[in-house]
MITORVO-972962 format. One line per field, with one value per residue (C-alpha): residue number from 1; x, y, z. Coordinates in pm, 1 decimal. Each point is the difference from the previous one (the first is absolute). Example, Ala and Ser with C-alpha at 12.3 -4.5 7.8 and 13.67 -1.06 7.14 Angstrom:
2
i c(1 2)
xx c(1230.0 137.0)
yy c(-450.0 344.0)
zz c(780.0 -66.0)
end
This chain:
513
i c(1 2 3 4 5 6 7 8 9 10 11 12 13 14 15 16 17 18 19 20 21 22 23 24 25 26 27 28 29 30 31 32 33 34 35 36 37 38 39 40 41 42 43 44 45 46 47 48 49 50 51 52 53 54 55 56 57 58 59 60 61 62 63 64 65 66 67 68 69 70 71 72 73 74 75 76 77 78 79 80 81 82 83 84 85 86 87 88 89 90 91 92 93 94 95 96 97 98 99 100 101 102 103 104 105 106 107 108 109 110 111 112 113 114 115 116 117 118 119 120 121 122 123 124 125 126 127 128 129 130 131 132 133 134 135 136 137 138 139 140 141 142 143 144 145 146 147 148 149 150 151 152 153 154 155 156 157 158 159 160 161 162 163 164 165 166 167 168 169 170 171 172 173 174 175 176 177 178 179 180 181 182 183 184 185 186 187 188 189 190 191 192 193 194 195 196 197 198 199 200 201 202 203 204 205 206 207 208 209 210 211 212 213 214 215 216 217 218 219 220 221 222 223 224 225 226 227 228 229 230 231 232 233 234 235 236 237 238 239 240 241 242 243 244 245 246 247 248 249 250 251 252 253 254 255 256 257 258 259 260 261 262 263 264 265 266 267 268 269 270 271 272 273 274 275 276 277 278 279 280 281 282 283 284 285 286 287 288 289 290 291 292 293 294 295 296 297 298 299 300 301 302 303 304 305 306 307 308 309 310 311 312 313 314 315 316 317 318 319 320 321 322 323 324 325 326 327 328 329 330 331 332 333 334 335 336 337 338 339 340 341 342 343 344 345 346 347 348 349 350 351 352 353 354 355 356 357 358 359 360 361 362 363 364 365 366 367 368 369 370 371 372 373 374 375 376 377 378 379 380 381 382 383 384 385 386 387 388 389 390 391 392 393 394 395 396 397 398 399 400 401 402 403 404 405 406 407 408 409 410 411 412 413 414 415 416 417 418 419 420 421 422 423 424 425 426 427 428 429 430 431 432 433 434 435 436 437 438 439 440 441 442 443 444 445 446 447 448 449 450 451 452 453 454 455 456 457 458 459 460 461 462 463 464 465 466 467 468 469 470 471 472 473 474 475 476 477 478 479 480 481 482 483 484 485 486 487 488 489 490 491 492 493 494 495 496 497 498 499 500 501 502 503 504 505 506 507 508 509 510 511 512 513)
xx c(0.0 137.6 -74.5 39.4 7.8 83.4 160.4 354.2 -54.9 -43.8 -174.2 115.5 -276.7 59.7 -84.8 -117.8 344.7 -11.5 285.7 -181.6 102.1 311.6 63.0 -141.6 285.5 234.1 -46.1 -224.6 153.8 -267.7 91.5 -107.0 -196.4 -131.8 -390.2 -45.0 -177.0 230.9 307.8 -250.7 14.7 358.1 51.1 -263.9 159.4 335.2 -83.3 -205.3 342.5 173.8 -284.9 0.3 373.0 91.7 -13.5 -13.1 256.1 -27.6 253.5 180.8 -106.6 141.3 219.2 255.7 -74.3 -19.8 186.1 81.0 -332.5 36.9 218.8 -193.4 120.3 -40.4 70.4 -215.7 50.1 341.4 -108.1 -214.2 290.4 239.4 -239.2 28.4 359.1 116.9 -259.3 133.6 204.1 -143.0 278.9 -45.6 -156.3 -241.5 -377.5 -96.3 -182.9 -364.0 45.7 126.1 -333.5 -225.5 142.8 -54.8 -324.1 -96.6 183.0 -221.7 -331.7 104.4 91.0 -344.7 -191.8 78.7 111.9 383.6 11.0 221.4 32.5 -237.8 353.8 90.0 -240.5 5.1 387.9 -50.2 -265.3 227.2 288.6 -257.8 -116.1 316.9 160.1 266.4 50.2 210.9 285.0 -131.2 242.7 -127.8 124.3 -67.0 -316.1 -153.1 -365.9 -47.4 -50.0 -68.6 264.3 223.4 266.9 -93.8 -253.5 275.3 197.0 -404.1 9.5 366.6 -93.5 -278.2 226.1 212.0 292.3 61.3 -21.6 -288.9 -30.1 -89.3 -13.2 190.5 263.9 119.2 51.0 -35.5 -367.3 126.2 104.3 -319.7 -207.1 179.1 -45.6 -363.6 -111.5 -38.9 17.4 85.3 -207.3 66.9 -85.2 -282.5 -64.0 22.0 47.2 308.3 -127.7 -333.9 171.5 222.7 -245.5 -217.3 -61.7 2.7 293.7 -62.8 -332.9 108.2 210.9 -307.7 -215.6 201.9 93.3 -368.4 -33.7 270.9 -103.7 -322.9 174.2 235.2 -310.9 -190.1 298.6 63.3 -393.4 95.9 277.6 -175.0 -316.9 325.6 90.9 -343.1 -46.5 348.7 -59.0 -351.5 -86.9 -416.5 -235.7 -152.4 275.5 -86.9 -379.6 -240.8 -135.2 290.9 106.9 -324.9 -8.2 308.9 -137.5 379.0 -21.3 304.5 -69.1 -285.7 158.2 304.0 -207.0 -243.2 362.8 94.3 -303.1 -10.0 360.4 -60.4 -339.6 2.9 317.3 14.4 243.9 -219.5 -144.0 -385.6 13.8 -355.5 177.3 283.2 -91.7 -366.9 -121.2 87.5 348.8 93.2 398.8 182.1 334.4 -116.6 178.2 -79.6 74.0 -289.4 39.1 305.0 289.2 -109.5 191.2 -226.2 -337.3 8.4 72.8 -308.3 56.8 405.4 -54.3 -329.2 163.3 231.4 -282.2 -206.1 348.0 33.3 -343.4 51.0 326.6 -183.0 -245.7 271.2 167.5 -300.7 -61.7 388.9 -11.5 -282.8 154.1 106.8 316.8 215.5 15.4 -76.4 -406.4 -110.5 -333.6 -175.0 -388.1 82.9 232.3 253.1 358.7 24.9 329.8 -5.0 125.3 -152.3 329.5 -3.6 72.1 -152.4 -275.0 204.8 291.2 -212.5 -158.9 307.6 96.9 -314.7 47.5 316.7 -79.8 -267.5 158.2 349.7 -291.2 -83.5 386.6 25.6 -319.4 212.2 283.9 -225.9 -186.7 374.6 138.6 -279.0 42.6 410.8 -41.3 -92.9 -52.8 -279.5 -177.0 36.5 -68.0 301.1 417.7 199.5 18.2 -231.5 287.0 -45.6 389.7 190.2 -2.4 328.5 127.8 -254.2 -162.0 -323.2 -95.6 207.8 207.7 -274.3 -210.7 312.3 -64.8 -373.0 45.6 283.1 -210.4 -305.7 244.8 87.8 -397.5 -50.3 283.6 -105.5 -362.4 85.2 -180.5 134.4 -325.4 117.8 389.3 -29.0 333.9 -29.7 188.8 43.9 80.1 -341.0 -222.5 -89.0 -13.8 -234.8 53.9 -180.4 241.7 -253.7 263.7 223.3 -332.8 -107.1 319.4 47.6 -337.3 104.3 311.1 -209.7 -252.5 313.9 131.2 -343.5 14.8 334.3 -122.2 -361.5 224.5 224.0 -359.7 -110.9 284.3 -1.0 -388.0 78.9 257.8 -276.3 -277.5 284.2 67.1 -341.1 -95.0 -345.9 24.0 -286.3 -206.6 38.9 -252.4 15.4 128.1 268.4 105.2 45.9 198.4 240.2 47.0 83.6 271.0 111.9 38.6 299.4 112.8 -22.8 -0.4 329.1 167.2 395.2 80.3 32.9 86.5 -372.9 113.7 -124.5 -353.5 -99.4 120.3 -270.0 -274.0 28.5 -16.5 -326.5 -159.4 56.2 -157.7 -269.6 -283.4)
yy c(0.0 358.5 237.0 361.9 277.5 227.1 -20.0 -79.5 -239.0 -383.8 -138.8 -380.5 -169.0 -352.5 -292.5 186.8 128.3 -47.9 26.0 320.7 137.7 -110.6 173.2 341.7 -19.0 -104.7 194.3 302.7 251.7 -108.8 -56.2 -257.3 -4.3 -244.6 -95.0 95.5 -298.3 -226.5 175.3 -44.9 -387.2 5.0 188.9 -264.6 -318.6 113.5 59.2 -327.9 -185.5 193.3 -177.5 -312.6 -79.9 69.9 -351.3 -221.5 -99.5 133.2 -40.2 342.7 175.1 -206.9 -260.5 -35.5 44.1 -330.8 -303.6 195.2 42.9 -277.0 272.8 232.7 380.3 205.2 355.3 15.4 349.2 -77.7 -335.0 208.9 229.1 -279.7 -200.7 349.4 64.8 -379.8 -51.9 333.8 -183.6 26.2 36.1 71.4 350.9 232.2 -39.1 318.4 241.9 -64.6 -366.3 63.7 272.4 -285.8 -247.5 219.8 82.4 -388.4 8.3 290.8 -176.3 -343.4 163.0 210.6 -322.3 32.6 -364.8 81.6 138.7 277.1 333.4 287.8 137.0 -222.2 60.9 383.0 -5.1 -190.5 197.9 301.3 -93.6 -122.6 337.5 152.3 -184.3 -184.5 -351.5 -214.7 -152.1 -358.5 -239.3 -241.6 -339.0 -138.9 -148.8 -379.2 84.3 -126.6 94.9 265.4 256.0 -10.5 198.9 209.9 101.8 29.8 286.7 157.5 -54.4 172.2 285.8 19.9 21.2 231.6 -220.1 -96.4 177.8 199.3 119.3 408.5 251.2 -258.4 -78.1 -268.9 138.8 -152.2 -10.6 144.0 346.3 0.5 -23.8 251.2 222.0 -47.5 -50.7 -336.5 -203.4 -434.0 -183.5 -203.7 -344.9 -128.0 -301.2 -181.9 325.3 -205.1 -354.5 185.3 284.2 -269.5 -343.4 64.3 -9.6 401.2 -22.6 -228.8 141.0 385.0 -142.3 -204.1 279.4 264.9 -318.0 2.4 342.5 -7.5 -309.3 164.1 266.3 -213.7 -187.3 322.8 85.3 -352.4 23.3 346.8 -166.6 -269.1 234.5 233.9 -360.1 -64.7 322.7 -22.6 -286.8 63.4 -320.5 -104.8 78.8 -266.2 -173.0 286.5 14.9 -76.7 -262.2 -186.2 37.6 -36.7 -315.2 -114.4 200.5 43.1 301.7 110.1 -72.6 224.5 259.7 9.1 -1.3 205.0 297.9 -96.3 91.2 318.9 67.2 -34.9 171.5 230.7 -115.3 -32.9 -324.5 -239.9 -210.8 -148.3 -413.1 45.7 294.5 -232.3 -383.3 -67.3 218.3 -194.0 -69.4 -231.2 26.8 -305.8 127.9 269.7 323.4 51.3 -204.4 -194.1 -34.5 202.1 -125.1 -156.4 306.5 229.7 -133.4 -205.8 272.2 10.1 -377.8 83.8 275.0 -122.5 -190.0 238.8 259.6 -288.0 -96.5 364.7 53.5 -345.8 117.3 315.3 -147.6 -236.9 280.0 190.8 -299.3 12.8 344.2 30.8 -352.8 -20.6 -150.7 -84.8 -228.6 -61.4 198.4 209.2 -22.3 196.0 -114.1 -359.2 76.3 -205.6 -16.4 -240.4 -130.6 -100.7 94.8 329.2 95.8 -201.5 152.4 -285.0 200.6 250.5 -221.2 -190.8 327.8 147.6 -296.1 -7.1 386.8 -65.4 -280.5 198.2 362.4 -267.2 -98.0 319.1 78.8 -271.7 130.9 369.4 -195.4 -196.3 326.8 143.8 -286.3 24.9 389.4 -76.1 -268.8 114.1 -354.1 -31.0 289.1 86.4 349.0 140.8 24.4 -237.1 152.2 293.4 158.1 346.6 21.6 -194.7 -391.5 -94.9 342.9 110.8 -283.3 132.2 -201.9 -321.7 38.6 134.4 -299.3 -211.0 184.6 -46.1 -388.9 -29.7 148.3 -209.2 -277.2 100.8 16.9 -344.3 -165.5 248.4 -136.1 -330.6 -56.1 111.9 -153.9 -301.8 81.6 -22.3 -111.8 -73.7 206.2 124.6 -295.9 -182.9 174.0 214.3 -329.3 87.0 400.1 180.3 193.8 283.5 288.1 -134.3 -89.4 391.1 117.8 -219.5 103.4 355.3 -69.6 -205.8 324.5 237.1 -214.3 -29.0 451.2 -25.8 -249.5 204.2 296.4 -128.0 -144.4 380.0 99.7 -210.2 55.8 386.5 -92.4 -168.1 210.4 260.5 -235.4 -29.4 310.7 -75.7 218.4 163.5 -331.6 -114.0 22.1 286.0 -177.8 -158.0 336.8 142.7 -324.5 66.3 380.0 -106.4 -230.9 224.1 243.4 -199.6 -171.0 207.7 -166.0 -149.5 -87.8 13.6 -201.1 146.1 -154.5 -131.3 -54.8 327.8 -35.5 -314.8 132.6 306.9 -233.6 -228.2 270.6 130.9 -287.7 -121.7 399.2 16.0 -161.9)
zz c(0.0 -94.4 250.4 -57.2 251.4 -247.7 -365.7 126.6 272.5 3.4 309.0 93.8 203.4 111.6 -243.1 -300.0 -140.2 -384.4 -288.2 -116.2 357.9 -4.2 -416.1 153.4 276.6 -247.0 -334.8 70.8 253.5 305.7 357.3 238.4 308.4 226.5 121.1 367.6 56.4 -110.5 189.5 302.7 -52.5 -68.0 375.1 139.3 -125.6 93.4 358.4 2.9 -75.0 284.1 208.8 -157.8 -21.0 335.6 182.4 -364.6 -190.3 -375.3 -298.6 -60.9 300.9 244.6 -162.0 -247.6 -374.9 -290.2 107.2 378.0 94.3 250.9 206.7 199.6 27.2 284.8 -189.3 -221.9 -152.6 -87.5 -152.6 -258.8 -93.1 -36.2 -183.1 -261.5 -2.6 -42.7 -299.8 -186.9 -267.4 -347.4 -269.3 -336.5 -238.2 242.7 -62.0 -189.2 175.3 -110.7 115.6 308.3 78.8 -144.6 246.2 270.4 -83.7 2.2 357.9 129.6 -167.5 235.2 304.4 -44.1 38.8 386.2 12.3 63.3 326.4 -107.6 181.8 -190.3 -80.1 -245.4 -218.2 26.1 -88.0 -293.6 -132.9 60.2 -219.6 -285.0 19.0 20.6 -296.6 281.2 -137.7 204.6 -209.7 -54.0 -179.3 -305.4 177.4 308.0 51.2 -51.2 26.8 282.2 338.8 -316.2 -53.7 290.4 -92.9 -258.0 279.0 258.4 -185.3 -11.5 370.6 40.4 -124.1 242.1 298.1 -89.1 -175.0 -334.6 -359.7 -150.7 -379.5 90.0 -307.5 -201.1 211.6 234.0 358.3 327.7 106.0 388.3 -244.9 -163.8 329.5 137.6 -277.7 -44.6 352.9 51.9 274.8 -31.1 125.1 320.8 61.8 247.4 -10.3 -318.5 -316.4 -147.2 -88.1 -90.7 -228.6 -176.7 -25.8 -216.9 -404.9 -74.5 -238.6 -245.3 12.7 -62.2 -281.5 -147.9 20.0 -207.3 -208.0 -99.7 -29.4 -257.3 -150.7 -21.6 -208.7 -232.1 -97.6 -139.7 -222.7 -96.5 -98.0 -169.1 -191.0 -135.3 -119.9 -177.2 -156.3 -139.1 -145.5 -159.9 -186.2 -79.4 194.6 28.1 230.5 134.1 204.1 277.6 -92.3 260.3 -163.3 -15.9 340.8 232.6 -154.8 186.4 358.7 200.8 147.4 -134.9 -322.2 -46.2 194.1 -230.8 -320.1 93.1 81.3 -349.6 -174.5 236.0 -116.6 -338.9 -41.9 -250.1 -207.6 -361.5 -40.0 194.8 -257.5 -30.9 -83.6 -151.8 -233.6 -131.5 14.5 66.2 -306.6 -340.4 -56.1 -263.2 42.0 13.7 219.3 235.0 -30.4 324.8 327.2 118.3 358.8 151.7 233.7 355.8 147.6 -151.9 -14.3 329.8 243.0 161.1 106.1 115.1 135.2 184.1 253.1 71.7 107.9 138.7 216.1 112.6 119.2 218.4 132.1 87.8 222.9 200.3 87.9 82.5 251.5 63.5 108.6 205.8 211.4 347.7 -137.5 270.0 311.9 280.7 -104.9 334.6 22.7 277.1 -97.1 39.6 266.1 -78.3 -295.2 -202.7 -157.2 -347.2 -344.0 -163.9 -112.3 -236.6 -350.3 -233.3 -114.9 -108.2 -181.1 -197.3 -113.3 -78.6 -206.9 -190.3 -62.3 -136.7 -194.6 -137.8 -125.3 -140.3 -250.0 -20.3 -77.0 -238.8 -199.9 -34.0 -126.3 -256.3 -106.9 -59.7 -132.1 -286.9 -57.6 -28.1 -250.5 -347.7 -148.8 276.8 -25.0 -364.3 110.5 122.5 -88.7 237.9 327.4 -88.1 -141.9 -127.9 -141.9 -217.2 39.5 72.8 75.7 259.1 249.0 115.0 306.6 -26.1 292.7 225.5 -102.4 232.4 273.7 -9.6 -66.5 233.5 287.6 -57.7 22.3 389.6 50.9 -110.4 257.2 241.4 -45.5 180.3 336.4 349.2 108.4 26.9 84.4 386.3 151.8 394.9 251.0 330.6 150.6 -223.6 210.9 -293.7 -174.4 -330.7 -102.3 -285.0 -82.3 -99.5 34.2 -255.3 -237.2 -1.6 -47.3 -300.0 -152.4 52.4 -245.1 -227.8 -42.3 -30.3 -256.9 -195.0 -5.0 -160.1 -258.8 -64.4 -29.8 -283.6 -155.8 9.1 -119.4 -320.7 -36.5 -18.5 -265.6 -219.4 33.0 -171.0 -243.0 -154.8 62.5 188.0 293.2 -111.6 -73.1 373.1 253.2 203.7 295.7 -178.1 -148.0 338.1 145.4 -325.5 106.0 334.3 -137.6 -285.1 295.8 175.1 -327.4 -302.5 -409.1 -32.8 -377.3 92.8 260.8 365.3 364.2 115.4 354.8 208.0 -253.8 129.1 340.5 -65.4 -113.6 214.8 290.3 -147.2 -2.2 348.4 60.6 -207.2 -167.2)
end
């Protein structure tokens, strides 16, 4: 639910925290506050665990954490901080920014279900630095998945107190500087803030949420792409018509064919069947191709399950997000915690791998549509590499064309499972891991990948359309797409470097559309 006290403020109530909520946060300049009522039950369930824990024992309050929770601890505050500092050991490239605020987002939406037993504090300093653009440094490796995403978490939780790294005003500086600076104050531990800040799912589910919101985006310009294609070639009709499609009732089908015909309304290159082959034709070799390659006239059922995988992703994280995703669960109505496994990241990895899966086909389907405008033998339309020079001096496209196949080559290794990659550890009491951290991050390369790819595809679509000279004969929404590429890569005929291009189109996709 998207709550708005006024035009630049998101309200996060408890339980109904959706992806929409999260893009606002994210993408369009609003702030972030929390639900009174919800920050009541937060304060209530926390001092219910004071109560409850005193004469029980209960894991990571009073004992020792995974395979030492058979020793009790007396002092328990320093338990939680240790518990922070000693899991603090991701390695590898920093989590950009927007990840990093998603994740912490997810973290606020968990500990809002008042099932944590954190101090109200927590919460209020995380929802500071989201709205102060403070994103603790959060490394790429470290976590299995499960008890969810231990360390990536811990570095979230360092920050917290005081210690660690923060990305401020695009910088790296130590997050006890940036406190200082904006008037912060750490938090301090009460009871049990470190196991519940750092077991939980909210990083592979920060990452899986923009993932969709990009993959979202990709998908509408691979859509665009393939409706440029059509109209390019002069393709038919009917393998986007409504007739065809409804018969074959995917959601994503009909989605995608019903964009293309809304993409290519109004064009003059789109070609009637009824105009060309049902009327009487007595020819014995068709001038004209009959039926057109599978990459152009079965989008709607490739690019189908993509949109159909999204929207299913969408809603597990939805669920995901909105979890009490850590353990042991406080729960102050049946009076009682309960130990178990909600930190488990399952959900979330085999989402991931489905996503990625999903937009490598996607990837493969750019490289197919290029691969067809490159080769002139195929499309008996165009010179070899949509070269506008001289064959043989000039090159047109080739070389990009290896970049574009050579990255949809990573995408389809990459596209292997982590699912089902689990490796036990800590001493086999994590004995089965999903290994959901390492699936979203994947699927967020797979998805950069797939921009660079749709970016050469533009590029080489723009260099067509020149070629024939049908700018003008495009539909209007395909005329604006090329302006927007012609923008960042004007008409080439002697050959130039390509490299900082692709660099511009791919940027402007990943921003727009």
């Amino acid at each position: 639910m998207l709550t708005h006290k006024n035009t630049d403020m998101v309200t996060l109530q408890a339980g109904t925290i959706s992806i929409p909520d999260v893009e606002q946060l994210l993408y369009h300049g609003q702030k972030l506050s929390l639900d009174g009522q919800s920050m009541k039950n937060v304060e209530d369930c926390h001092r219910f665990l004071e109560n409850f824990a005193r004469d029980k024992v209960i894991y990571g309050i009073n004992t020792g954490f995974g395979p030492m929770a058979q020793y009790r601890v007396d002092d328990v505050q320093q338990l939680q901080y240790n518990l922070i500092r000693s899991h603090a050991a991701g390695t590898g490239k920093l989590l950009p920014p927007a990840y990093v605020k998603a994740a912490m987002i997810a973290r606020i939406a968990s500990l809002l279900r008042a099932h944590s037993g954190v101090h109200p504090s927590v919460i209020e300093l995380l929802a500071e630095l989201v709205n102060r653009d403070i994103c603790p440094v959060i490394f790429e490796h470290g976590g299995v998945g499960a008890s969810g995403d231990l360390v990536q978490l811990a570095h979230l939780a360092l920050c917290l107190i005081g210690e660690g790294e923060v990305v401020y005003r695009g910088a790296v500086l130590p997050a006890g500087t940036v406190f200082e600076k904006e008037g912060l104050q750490p938090v301090s531990m009460h009871i049990r803030e470190g196991l519940a800040l750092i077991n939980g799912t909210s990083v592979m589910t920060g990452i899986g949420i923009v993932n969709v919101l990009k993959g979202r985006r990709l998908l509408r310009w691979a859509m665009k792409a393939s409706a440029a294609i059509c109209e390019i070639v002069g393709s038919f009709d009917d393998h986007f018509s409504d007739e065809l499609n409804r018969m074959k009732p995917h959601r994503g089908q009909m989605h995608i064919a019903a964009d293309m015909q809304r993409q290519t309304e109004g064009s003059k290159r789109i070609r009637s069947r009824n105009d060309h082959f049902y009327n009487d034709n007595r020819q014995n070799v068709f001038t004209d191709k009959v039926q057109e390659y599978y990459s152009i006239r079965c989008v709607p059922q490739i690019l189908g399950p993509v949109y159909d995988t999204l929207q299913n992703a969408a809603e597990v994280l939805t669920a995901e997000l909105n979890s009490v995703n850590d353990n042991p669960v406080i729960d102050p109505q049946s009076g009682n915690v309960y130990h178990g496994g909600n930190f488990h990241g399952d959900y979330v990895a085999f989402e991931m791998d489905k996503v990625k899966i999903a937009v490598t086909k996607l990837a493969m389907l750019a490289e197919r549509q290029l691969n067809y405008l490159m080769h002139d033998r195929i499309n008996n339309l165009l010179p070899a590499f949509v070269n506008l020079g001289k064959p043989g001096l000039n090159y047109g496209m080739q070389a990009v064309q290896f970049t574009a196949t050579s990255t949809t080559a990573e995408c389809q290794t990459l596209a292997n499972p982590m699912y089902i990659h689990s490796i036990p550890n800590n001493n086999d009491n994590q004995d089965i891991v999903s290994m959901g951290t390492n699936a979203a991050n994947i699927a967020r390369t797979v998805i950069e990948n797939a921009f660079q790819v749709i970016a050469v595809e533009q590029m080489a679509i723009a260099q067509a359309i020149d070629f024939l000279e049908i700018r003008e004969q495009l539909s209007p929404k395909s005329q604006e797409m090329y302006r927007q590429i012609r923008a960042l890569s004007p008409v080439f005929v002697e050959d130039r470097p390509k490299y900082t291009e692709i660099q511009r189109i791919t940027d402007f996709l990943q921003e727009n559309g």
